[in-house]
N, CA, C and O of each residue as an XYZ file, in Angstrom:
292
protein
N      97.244     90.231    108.185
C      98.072     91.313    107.673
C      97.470     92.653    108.114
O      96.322     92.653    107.668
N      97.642     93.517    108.616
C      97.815     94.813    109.234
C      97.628     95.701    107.785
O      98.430     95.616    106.855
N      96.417     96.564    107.776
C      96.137     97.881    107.006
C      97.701     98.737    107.335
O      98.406     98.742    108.344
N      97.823     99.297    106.244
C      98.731    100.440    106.383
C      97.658    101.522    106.736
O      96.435    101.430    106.631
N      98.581    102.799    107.276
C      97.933    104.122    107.661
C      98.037    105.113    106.674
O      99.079    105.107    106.018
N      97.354    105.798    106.471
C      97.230    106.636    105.346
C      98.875    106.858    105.345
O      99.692    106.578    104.468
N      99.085    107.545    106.823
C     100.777    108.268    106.263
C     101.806    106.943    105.781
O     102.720    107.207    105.000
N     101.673    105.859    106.152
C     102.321    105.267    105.854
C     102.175    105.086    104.090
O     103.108    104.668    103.405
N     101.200    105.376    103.683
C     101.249    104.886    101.972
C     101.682    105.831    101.574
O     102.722    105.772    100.918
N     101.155    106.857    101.780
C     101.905    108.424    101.510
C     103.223    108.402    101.152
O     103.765    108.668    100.079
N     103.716    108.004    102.338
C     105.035    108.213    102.784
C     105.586    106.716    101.600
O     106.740    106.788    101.178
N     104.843    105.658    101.223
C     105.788    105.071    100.398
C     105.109    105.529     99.044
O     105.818    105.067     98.151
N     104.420    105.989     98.684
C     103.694    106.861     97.716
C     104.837    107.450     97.196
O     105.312    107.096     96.117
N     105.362    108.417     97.961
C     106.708    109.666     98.228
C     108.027    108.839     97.662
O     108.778    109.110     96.725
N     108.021    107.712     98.600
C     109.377    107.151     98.148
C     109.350    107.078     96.208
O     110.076    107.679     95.416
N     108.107    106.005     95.913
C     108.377    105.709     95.003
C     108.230    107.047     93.645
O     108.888    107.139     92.609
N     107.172    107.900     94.138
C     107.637    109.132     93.233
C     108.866    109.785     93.018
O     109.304    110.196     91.944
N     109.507    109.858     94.398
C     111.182    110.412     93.909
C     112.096    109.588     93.647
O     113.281    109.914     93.576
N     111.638    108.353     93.459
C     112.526    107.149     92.572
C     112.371    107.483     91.019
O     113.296    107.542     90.209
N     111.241    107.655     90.809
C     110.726    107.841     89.299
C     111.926    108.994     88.675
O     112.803    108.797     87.835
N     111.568    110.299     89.470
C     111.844    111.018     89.344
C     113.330    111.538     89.262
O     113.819    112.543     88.746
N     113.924    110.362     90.040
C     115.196    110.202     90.129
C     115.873    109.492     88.988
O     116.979    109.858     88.591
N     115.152    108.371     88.401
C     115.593    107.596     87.488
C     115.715    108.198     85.912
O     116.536    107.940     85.032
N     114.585    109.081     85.927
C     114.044    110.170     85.076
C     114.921    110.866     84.753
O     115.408    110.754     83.628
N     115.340    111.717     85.586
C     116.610    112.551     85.596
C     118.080    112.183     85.227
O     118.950    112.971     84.857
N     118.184    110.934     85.386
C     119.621    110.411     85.707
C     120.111    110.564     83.990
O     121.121    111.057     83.488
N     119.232    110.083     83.550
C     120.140    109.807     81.821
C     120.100    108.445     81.407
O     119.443    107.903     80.519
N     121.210    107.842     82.496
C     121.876    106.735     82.789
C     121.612    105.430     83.457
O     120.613    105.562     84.164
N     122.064    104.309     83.519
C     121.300    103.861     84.235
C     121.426    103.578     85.920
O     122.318    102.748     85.739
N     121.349    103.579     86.658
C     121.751    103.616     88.204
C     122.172    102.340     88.973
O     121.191    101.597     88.951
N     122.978    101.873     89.504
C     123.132    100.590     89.905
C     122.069    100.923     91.249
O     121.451    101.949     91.533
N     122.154     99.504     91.970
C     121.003     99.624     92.987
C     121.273    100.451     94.878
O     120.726    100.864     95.900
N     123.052    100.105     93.878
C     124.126    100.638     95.473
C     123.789    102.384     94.916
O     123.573    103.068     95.916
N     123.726    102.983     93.977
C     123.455    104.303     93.682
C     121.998    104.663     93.894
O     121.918    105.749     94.466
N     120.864    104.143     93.638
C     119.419    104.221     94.239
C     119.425    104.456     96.012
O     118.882    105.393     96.598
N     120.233    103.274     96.670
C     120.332    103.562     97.835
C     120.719    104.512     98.536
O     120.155    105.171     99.410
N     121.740    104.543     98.090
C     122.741    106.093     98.204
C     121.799    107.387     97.936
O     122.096    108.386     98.592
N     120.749    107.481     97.088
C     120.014    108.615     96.701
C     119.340    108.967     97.711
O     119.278    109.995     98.387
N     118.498    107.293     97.736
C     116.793    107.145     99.015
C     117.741    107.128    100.280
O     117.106    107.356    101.309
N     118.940    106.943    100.456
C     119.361    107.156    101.804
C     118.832    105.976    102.732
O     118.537    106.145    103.915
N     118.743    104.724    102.039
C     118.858    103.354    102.641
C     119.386    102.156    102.310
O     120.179    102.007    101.380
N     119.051    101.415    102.914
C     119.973    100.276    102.609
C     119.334     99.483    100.942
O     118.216     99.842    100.574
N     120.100     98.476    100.082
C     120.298     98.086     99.008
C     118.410     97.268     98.851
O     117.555     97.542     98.009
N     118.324     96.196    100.081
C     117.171     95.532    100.254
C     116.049     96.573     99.776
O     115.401     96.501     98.732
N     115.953     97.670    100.887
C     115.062     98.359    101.054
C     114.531     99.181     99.298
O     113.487     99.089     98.652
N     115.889     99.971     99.037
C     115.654    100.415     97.782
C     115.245     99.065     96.778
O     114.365     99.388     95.980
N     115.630     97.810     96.658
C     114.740     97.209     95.631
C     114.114     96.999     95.918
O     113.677     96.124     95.170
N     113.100     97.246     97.145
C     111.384     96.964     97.447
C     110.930     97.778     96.925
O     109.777     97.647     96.512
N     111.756     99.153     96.689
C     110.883    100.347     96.352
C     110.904    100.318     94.536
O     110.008    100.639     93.756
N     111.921     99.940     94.335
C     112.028     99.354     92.747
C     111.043     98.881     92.032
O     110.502     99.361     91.036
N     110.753     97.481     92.851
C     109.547     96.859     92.846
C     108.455     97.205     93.072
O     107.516     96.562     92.604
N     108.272     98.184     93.759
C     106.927     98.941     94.202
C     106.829     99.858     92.722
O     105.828    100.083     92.043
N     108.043    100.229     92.532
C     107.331    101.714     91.237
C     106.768    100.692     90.203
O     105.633    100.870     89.761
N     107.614     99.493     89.751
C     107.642     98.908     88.701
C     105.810     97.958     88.983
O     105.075     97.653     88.044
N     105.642     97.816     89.762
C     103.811     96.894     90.081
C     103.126     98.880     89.503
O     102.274     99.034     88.627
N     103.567     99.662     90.016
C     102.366    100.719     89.976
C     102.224    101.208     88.970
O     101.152    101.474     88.426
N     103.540    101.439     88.492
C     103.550    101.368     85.999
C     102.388    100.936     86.340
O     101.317    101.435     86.688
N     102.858     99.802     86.155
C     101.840     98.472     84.945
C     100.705     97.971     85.827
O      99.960     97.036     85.534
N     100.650     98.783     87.071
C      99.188     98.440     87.320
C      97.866     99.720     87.033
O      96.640     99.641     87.111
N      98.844    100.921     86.661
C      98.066    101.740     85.863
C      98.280    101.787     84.873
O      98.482    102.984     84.665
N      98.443    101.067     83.652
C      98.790    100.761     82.776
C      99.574    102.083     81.705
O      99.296    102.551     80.601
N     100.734    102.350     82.795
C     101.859    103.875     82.423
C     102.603    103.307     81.135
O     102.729    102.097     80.945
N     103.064    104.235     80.306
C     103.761    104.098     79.490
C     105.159    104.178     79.639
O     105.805    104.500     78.642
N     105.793    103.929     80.774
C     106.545    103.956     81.435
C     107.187    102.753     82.085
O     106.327    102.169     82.744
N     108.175    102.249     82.147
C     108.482    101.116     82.639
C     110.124    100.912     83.889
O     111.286    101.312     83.808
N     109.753    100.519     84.386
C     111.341    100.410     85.356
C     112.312     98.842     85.245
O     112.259     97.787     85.877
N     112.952     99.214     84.402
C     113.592     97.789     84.039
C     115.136     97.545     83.961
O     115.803     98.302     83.255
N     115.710     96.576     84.616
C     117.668     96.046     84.869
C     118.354     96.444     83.763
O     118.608     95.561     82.943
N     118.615     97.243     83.600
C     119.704     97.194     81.739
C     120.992     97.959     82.334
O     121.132     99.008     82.963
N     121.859     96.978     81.863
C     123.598     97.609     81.506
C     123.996     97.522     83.308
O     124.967     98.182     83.680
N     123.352     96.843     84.166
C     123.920     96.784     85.714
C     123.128     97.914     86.715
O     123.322     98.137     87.910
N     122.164     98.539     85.770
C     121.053     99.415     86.780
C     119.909     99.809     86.295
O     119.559     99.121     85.336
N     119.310    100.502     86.530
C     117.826    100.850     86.319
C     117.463    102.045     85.818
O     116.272    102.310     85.655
């Protein structure tokens, strides 16, 4: 398996902060076709990044959680 490069973590560092930040904001909850639409990629891609915020919560043990309710996030 291949090290990532600094910019590369950064850069998904980035993604998953303006997911937070996005989800944060919303109110509501977001389907995953509306996440995509935000991050400006495809459906796959945005639930990797889903998955990425949701391991980095709870691997810093945030009080914060990213979880499926009502058809989005």
């Amino acid at each position: 398996m291949m090290k990532q490069t600094e910019a590369a973590k950064r850069s998904e560092l980035s993604r998953e902060a303006t997911l937070e930040a996005v989800l944060f904001a919303a109110g509501d909850p977001l389907p995953l076709a509306g996440i995509a639409s935000i991050m400006d990629c495809a459906e796959p891609e945005a639930a990797e990044i889903v998955r990425a915020l949701q391991a980095k919560l709870s691997s810093e043990g945030s009080g914060l959680t990213v979880q499926k309710v009502a058809g989005g996030y």
